[in-house]
C-alpha positions as CSV (number, residue, x, y, z in Angstrom):
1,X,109.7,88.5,110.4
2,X,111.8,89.0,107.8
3,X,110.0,87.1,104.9
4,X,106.8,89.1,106.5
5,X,109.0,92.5,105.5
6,X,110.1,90.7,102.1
7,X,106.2,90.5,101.2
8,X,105.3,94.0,102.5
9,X,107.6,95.5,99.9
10,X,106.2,93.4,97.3
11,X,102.8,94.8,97.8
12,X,104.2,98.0,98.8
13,X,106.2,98.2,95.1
14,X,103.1,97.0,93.6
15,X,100.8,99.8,94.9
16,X,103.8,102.3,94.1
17,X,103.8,101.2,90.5
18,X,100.2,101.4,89.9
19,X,100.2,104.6,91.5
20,X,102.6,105.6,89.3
21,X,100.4,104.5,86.7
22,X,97.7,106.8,87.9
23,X,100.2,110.2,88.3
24,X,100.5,110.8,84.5
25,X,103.8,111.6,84.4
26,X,104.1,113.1,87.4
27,X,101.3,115.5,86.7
28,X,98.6,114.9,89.0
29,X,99.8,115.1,93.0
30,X,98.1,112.5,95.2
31,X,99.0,109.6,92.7
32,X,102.6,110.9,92.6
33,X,103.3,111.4,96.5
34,X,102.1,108.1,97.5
35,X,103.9,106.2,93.9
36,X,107.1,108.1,95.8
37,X,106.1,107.0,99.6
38,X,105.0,103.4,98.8
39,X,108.6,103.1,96.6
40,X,110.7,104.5,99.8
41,X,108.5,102.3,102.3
42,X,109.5,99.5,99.8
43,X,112.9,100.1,99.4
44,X,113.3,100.6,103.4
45,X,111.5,97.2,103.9
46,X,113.9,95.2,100.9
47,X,117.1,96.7,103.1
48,X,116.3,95.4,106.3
49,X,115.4,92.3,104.4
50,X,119.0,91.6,103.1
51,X,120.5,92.0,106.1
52,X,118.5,88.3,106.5
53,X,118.1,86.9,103.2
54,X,120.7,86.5,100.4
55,X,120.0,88.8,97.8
56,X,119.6,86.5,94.6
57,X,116.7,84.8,96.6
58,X,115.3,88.5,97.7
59,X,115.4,89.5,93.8
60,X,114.3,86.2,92.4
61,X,110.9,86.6,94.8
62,X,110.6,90.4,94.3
63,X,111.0,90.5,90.9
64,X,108.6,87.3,89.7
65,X,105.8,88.2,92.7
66,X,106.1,92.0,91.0
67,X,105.5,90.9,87.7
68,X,102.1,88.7,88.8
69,X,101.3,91.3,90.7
70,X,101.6,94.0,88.8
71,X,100.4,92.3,85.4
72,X,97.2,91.3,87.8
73,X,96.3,95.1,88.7
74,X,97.5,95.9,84.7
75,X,94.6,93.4,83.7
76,X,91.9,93.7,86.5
77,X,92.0,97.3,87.4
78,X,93.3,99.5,84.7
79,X,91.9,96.7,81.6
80,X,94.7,96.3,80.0
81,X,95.2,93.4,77.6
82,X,97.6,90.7,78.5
């Protein structure tokens, strides 16, 4: 279950950063409340996580998954160049 929780904050930071993409600074509301929620549910989910998994295999997932991730929503959603 814990790997399940691992991969849920993953996509949960993802969502968060491409929200945050989409509050302009902070400046438009919806974007920025859910950029804010999706980063707690992802930080909530990456604690009860290391209470299982050792932490330089937690980071080493969340961190390369994050950057495919995000780069793939960078490229597909909001065109950006590679």
């Amino acid at each position: 279950m814990h790997w399940l929780y691992l991969f849920i904050a993953v996509i949960a930071e993802t969502l968060g950063t491409s929200f945050l993409k989409m509050s302009n600074g902070f400046t438009q509301f919806f974007p920025s409340l859910l950029a804010v929620a999706l980063f707690c549910i992802a930080l909530f989910l990456s604690a009860i996580t290391l209470k299982y998994i050792a932490i330089g295999i937690v980071y080493a997932i969340w961190s390369g998954l994050g950057i495919v991730l995000v780069t793939l929503v960078g490229y597909f959603y909001f065109k950006q160049n590679l």
